[in-house]
N, C-alpha and C positions, 0 to 999 in steps of 0.2 A: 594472701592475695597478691599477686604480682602487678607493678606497677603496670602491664599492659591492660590487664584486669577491673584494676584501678580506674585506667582510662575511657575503656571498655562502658564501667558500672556510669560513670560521671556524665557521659553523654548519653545513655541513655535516660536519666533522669534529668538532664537539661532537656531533653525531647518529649518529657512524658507529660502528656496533653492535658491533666489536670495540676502537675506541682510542680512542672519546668518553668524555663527562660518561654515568656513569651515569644522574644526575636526568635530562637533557638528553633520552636516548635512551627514557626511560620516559613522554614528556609526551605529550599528546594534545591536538587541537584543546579537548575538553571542559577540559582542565585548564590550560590556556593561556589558558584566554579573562577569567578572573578576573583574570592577571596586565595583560593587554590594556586590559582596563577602569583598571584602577587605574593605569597609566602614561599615560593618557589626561588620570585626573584630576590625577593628577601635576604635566602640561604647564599643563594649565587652573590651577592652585596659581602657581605659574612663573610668570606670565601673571600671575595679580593680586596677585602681591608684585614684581614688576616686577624680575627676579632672571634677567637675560640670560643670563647665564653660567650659570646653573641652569638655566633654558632649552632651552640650547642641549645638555646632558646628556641633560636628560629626552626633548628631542627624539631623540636617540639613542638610550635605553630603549623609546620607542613604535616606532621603528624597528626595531630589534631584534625587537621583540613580529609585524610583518608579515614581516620573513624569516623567525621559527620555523614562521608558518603555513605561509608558501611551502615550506619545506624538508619542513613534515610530507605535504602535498598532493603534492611531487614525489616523494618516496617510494613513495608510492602511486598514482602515474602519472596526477596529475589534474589538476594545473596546476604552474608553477614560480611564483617570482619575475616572469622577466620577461613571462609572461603577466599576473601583477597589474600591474605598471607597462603594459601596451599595452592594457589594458583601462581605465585611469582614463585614458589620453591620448584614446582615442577617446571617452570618455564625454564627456571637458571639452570635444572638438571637435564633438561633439554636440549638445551644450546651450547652447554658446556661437555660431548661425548670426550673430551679429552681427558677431563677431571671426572666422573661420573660413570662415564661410558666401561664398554669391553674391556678385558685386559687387553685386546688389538687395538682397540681406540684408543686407551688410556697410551699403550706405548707409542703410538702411533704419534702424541703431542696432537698440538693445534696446530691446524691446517691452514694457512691464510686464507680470507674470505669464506672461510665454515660458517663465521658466526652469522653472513648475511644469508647464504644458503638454505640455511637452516630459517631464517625468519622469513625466507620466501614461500619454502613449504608452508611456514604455516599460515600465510597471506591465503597461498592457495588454496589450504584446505579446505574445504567447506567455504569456500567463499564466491559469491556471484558476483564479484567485481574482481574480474581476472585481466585490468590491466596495469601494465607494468607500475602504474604511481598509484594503485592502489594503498591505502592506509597511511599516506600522508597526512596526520592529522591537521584539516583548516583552520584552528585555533591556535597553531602554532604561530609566533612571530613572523611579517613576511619575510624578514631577511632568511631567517631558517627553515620556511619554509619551499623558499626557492630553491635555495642551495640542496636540499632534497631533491625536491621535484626534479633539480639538473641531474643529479647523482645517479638519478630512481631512469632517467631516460638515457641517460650514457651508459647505462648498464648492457642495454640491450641495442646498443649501436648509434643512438640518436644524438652526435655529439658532432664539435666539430673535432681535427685532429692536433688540432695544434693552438697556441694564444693567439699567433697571428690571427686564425679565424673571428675568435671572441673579439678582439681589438676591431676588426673590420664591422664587426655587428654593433660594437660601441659607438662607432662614427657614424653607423649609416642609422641609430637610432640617437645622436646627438643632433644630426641634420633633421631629423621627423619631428625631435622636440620644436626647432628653432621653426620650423615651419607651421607647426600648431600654434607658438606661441604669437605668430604672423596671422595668424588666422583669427587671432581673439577670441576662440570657443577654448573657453574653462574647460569641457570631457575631451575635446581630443588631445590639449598640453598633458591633463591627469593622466590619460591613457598612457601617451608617448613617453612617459617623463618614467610611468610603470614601466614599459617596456626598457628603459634605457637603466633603471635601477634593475631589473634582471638579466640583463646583459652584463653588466659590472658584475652581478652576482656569479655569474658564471665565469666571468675572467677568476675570479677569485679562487673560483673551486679547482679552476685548471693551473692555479698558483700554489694549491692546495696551502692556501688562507682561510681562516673563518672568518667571515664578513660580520657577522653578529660582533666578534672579540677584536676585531680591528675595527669596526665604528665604534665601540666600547670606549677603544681608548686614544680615536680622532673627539670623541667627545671630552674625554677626561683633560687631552693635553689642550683643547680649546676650552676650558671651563680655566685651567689652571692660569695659562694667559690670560685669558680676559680676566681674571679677578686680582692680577699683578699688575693688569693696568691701570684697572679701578685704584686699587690703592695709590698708584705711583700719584693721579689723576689727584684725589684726595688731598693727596700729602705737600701740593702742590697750591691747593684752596682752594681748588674746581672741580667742578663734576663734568661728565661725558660730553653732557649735552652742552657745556659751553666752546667743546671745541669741534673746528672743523672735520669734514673726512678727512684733509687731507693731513694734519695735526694727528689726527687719529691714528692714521697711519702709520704714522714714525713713534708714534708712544705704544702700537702692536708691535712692531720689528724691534724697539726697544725692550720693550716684555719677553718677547721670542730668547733673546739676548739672556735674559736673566734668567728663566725659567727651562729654557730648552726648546 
């Protein structure tokens, strides 16, 4: 028996309604899918602490997470397992006619832009939702799922032509924020403050930056100063709170200083 086999056998008998995991047997695509998500990000963490052997776990949590589906869907007589694996094999040999394809495709190489081309068609095919941001998954993260969404309409001409443009849409929704926030209705600042973080988003994409992996590590270089200030603060025989903002201030730029 192969370990996929293995894995195979072990969730079905975690699922099996007289001698399984009660949690196991109680879970639902809807409530599986949170866990799905976060062993995703899990792998991604893995990944940028450079922690193979973590990795190589996590990679077997996110695995896990695709046989529960498969085991909940065969349950219910609607795919298995090895329907999800004969389905991603045909897709890669779909989308890859370079590698897969003609002996004319094969010499032919990869074409730039084949591989979206290709995933257009298959948007299309059979599909009653034939516009252009169609299959933009909504459970995507918003940062990344903007940055689609912008992709998915400059495709087909809805863009502006230049940063200059993005930059003026930046301003002219940083003035909508300040005047919502004049207005003192909490939905119209949420709203405006929405639009003015997909505005940025779009700057980004016309920088062709990932906004997800650049807040990434606006966040990591802000976590790593502030906790060099903490200590400095500490070391000092005081805490945050006994000093001013304006004290604050000069032990951040001192931190900045030390850290980067």
């Amino acid at each position: 028996m192969t370990d996929i086999e293995k894995l195979l056998d072990v969730m079905q008998r975690l699922r099996d309604p007289d001698h399984g995991c009660p949690w196991d047997v109680q879970q639902t695509f809807e409530t599986i899918a949170p866990y799905t998500i976060e062993e995703a990000y899990e792998v991604a963490d893995a990944i940028a602490r450079g922690d193979i052997m973590d990795l190589r776990g996590e990679l077997g949590d996110l695995l896990l997470q695709v046989v529960f589906h498969a085991q909940i869907a065969a349950e219910a007589g609607q795919f298995d397992f090895h329907d999800v694996a004969g389905s991603i094999v045909e897709k890669m040999i779909r989308r890859h006619p370079h590698v897969f394809g003609s002996e004319e495709e094969r010499a032919n190489g990869k074409v730039d832009g084949s591989w979206e081309e290709i995933k257009e068609q298959e948007r299309l095919s059979g599909n009653e939702d034939s516009s252009a941001l169609a299959g933009v998954a909504r459970a995507l993260p918003a940062l990344k799922r903007a940055q689609k969404l912008g992709k998915r309409a400059a495709r087909v001409g809805f863009d502006w032509p230049d940063t200059q443009g993005v930059r003026a849409k930046i301003d002219e929704e940083l003035a909508e924020v300040e005047l919502a926030v004049g207005s003192r209705n909490s939905d119209a600042v949420e709203e405006e403050l929405g639009d003015l973080l997909f505005a940025v988003v779009n700057l980004a994409r016309h920088l062709d930056i990932d906004p997800e992996k650049a807040l990434g590590s606006a966040n990591y270089k802000f976590e790593q100063r502030f906790r060099n200030m903490e200590q400095a603060i500490v070391q000092k025989g005081s805490t945050i709170k006994d000093f001013s903002l304006a004290t604050l201030d000069q032990e951040w730029r001192a931190a900045k200083k030390r850290v980067g």
